[in-house]
C-alpha positions as CSV (number, residue, x, y, z in Angstrom):
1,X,4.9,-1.2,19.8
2,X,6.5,1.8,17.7
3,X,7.3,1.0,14.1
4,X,10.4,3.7,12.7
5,X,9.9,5.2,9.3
6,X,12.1,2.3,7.5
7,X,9.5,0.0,8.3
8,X,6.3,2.1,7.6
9,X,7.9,2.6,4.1
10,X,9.1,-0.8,3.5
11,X,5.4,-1.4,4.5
12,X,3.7,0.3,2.2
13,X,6.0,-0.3,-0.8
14,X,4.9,-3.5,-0.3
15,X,1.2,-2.7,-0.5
16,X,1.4,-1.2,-3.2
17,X,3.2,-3.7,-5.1
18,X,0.4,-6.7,-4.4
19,X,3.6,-8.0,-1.7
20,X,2.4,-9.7,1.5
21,X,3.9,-6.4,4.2
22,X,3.5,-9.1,7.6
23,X,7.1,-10.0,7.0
24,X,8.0,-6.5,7.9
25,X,6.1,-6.5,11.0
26,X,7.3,-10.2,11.8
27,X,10.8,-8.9,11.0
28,X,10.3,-5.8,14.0
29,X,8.9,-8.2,16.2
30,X,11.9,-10.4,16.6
31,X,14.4,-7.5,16.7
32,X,12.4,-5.6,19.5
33,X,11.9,-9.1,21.5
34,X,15.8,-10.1,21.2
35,X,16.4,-6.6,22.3
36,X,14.1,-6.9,25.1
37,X,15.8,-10.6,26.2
38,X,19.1,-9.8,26.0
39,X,18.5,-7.0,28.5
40,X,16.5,-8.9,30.5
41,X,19.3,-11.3,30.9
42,X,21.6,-8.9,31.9
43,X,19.5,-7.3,34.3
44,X,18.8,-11.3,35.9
45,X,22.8,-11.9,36.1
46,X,23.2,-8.3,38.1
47,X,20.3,-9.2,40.4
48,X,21.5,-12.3,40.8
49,X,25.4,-11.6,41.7
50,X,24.7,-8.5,44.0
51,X,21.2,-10.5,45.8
52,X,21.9,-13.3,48.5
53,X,17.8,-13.5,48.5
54,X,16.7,-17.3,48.4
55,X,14.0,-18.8,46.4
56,X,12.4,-16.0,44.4
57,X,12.7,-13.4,47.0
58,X,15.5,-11.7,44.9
59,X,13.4,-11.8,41.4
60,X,10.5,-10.0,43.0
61,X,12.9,-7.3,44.9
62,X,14.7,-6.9,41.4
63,X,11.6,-6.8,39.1
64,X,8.4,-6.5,40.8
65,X,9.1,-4.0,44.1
66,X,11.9,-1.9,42.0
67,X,11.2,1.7,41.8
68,X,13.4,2.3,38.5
69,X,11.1,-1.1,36.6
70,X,8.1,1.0,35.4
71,X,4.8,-0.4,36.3
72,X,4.0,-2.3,32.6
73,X,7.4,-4.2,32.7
74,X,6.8,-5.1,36.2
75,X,3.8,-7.1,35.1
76,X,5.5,-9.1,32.4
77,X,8.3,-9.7,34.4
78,X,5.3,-11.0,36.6
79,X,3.5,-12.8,33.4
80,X,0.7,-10.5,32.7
81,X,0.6,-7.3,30.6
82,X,-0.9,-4.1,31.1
83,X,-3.7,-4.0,28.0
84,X,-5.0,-7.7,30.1
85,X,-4.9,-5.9,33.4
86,X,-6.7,-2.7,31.6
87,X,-9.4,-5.2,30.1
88,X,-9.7,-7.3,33.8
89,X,-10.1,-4.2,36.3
90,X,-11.4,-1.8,33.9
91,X,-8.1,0.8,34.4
92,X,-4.4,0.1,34.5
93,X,-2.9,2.7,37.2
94,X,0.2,2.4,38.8
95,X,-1.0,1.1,41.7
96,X,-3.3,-1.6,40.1
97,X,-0.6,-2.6,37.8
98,X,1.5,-3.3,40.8
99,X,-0.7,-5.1,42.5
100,X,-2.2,-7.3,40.2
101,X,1.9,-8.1,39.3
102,X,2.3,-8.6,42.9
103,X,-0.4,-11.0,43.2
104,X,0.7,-12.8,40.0
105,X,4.1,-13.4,41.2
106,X,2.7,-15.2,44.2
107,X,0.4,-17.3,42.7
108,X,3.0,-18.5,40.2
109,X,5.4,-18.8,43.3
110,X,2.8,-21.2,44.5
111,X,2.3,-22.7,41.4
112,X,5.7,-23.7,41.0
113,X,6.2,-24.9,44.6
114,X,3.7,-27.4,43.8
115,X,5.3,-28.2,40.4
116,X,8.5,-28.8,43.0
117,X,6.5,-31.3,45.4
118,X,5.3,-33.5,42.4
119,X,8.7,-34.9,42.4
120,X,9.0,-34.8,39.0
121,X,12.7,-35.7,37.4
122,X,12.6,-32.7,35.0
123,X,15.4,-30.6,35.1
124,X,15.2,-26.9,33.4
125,X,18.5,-24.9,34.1
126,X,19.1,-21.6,32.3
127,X,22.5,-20.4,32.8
128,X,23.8,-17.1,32.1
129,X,27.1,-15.6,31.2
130,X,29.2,-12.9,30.8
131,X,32.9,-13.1,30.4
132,X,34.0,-14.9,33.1
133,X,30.7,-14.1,35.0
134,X,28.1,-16.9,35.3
135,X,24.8,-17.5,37.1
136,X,22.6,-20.6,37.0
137,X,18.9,-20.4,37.7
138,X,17.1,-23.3,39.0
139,X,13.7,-25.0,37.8
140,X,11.5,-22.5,39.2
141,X,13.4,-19.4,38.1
142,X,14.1,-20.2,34.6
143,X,10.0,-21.2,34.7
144,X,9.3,-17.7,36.0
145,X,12.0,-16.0,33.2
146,X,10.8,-18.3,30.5
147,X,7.1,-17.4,31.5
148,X,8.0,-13.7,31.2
149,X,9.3,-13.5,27.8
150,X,6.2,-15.8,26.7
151,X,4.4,-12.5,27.4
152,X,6.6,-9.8,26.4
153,X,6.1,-11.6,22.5
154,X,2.6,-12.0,22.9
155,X,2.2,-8.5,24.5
156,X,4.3,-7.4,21.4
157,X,2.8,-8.8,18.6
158,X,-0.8,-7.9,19.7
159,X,0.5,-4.3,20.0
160,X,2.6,-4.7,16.9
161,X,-0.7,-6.1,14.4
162,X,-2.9,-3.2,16.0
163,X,-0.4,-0.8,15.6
164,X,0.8,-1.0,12.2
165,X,-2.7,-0.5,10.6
166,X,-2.7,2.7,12.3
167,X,0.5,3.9,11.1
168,X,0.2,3.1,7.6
169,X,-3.1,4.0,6.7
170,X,-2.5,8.0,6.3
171,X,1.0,7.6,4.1
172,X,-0.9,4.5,1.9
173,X,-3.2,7.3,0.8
174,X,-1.3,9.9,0.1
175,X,1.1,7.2,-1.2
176,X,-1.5,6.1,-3.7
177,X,-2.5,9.7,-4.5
178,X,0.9,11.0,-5.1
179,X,1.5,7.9,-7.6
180,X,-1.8,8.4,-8.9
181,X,-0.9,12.2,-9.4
182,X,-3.9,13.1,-7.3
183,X,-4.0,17.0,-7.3
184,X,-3.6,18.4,-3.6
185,X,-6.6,20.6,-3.7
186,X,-9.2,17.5,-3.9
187,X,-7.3,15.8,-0.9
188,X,-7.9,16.0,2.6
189,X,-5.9,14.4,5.3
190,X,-6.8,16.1,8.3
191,X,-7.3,14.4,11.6
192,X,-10.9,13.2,11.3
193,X,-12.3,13.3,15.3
194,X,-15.2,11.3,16.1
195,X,-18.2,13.2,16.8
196,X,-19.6,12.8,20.3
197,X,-23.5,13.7,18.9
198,X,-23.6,11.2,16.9
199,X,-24.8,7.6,18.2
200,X,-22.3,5.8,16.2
201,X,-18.6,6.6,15.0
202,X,-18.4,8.2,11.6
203,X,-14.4,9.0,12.5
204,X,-12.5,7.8,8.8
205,X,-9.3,7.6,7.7
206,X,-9.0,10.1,4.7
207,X,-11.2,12.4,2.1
208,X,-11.3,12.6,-1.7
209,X,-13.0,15.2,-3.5
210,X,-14.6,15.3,-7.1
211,X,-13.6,17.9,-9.6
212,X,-16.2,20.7,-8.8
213,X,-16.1,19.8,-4.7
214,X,-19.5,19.3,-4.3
215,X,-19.2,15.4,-3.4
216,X,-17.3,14.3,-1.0
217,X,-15.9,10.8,-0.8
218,X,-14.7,9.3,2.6
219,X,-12.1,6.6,2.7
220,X,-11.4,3.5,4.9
221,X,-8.1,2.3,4.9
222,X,-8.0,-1.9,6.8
223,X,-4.5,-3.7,6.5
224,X,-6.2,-6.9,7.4
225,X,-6.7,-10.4,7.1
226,X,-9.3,-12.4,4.6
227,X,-12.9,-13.1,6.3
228,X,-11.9,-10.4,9.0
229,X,-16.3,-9.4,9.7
230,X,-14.8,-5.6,11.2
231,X,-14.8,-4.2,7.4
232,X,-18.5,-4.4,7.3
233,X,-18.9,-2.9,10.3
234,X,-16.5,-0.5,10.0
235,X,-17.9,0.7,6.0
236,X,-21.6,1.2,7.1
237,X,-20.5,2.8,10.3
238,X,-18.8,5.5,8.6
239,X,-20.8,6.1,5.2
240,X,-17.5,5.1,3.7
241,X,-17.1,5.4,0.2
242,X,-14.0,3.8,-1.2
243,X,-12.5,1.1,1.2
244,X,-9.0,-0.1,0.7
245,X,-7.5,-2.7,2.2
246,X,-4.8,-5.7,2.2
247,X,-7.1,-8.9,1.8
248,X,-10.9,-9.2,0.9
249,X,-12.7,-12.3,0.8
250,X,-15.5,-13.1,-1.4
251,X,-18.0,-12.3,1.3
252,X,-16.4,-8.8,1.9
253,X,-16.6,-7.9,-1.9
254,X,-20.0,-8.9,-1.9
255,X,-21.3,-6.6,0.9
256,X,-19.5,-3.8,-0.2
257,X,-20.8,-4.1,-3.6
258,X,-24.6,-4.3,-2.3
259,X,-23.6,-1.1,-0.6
260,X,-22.2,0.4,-3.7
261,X,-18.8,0.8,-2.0
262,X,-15.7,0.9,-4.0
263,X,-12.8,-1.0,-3.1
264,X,-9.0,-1.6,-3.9
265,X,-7.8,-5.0,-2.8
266,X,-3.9,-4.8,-2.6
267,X,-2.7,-7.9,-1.7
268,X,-1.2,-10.2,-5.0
269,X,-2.4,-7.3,-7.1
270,X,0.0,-6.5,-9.7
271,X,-2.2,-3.3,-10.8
272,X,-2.8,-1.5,-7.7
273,X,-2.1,1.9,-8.6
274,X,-4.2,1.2,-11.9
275,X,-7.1,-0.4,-10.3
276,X,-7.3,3.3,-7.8
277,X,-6.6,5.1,-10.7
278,X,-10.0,3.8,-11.8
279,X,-11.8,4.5,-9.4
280,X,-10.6,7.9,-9.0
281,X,-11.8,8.3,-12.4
282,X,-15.2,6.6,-11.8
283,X,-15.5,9.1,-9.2
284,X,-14.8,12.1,-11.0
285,X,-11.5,12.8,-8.4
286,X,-9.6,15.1,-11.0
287,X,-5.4,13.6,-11.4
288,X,-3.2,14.7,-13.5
289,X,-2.6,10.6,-14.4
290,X,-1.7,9.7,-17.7
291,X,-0.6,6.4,-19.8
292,X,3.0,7.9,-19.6
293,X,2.9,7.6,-16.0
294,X,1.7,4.4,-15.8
295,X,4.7,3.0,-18.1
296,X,7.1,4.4,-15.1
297,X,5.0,2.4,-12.3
């Protein structure tokens, strides 16, 4: 999932105010997924008016076996997504994604015939209009549609949590350094790659320099939640040296103090830029900060 510049910003004002930022993501979440159902909708009343097809013939000619769906929508339209196919066979081609779709939409076909023979007196009717134009779907095709927009939300809130970490980490920093009146020279934001000699990934998210450039401070940027056991990890991994993040738990502090790691803790922290601007100053990472600019934050 691709968050727009509104949202990355709204984001990280957020951060940097001690605000909870989830309500953002929560916030693009729903739009994308209404956007996503409404369409789908339409698409189900065209397939439906211009397809005679019985039983579920016509969903599988419409959304599975349709040249113009591309492969990943295919598979939620057939109750799976493309990162659970990936993980499962190891790749997620074309022609696997289709497949495994394929043989999704039959088991569920199966599934739901046998849900039909149990005789059951439940009734599940979603009926579509538009204008004067109306389609009803039985028990089994509003059980294959509802199934399909179960995964197009999961499938876009896993992407969604993974995603905005990623996006925000780079402007937080130079967000904080620019309020912090960092000086350029002692920044460096380049695209850290990982190096393929070493045994372990040292990749990070940002560097910080000290006033003569002779130490060089690497930065690890985590929007997640308390407890989460990847900061560890991820610190001693990288040789990181100042760690910032949304949510720490007592634990997390712990370890990264042992490891003589300093950290800014954003979330319900009233005094974010002044708590960096401290450690900036511990650091000996020259700024051009002063108690004028802290009156204006």
């Amino acid at each position: 999932m691709r968050f727009d510049d509104i949202v990355i910003n709204k984001t990280i004002e957020k951060l940097l105010k001690g605000q909870d930022y989830r309500e953002e993501v929560i916030n693009a979440i729903n739009l994308e997924f209404l956007d996503f159902a409404l369409d789908f909708f339409k698409q189900i009343l065209e397939a439906k008016i211009n397809d005679t097809n019985i039983n579920l013939q016509w969903y599988k000619k419409h959304f599975i076996n349709n040249s113009k769906i591309e492969p990943n929508e295919a598979a939620i339209f057939a109750g799976m997504n493309k990162k659970t196919i990936s993980n499962i066979y190891g790749s997620a081609t074309k022609e696997i994604v289709l497949n495994v779709a394929n043989t999704n939409i039959d088991y569920l076909e199966s599934l739901l015939e046998t849900l039909g023979d149990n005789g059951e007196n439940i009734g599940i009717n979603i009926k579509i209009s538009y204008k004067e134009i109306s389609v009803e779907l039985n028990l089994s095709e509003s059980l294959l549609v509802i199934n399909a927009l179960a995964t197009k939300k999961i499938a876009l809130r896993g992407g969604a949590w993974s995603s905005i970490g990623k996006r925000v980490e780079k402007p937080l920093m130079l967000a904080l350094c620019q309020q912090c009146r960092v000086e350029k020279d002692f920044i460096d934001d380049a695209i850290f790659k990982k190096n393929g000699e070493l045994d372990f990934d040292r990749e990070v998210d940002f560097k910080l320099y000290n006033f003569d450039k002779s130490k060089e401070y690497k930065v690890e940027v985590k929007l997640m939640g308390k407890g989460n056991p990847e900061s560890a990890d991820a610190v001693i991994a990288r040789d990181t040296d100042i760690f910032i993040a949304d949510t720490l738990s007592v634990q997390n502090k712990n370890q990264l103090k042992s490891l003589g790691i300093e950290y800014l803790e954003l979330k319900n922290n009233q005094n974010c830029l002044e708590d960096f601007r401290v450690i900036l100053e511990k650091l000996n990472i020259p700024t051009k900060y002063t108690k004028k600019d802290s009156n204006l934050t």
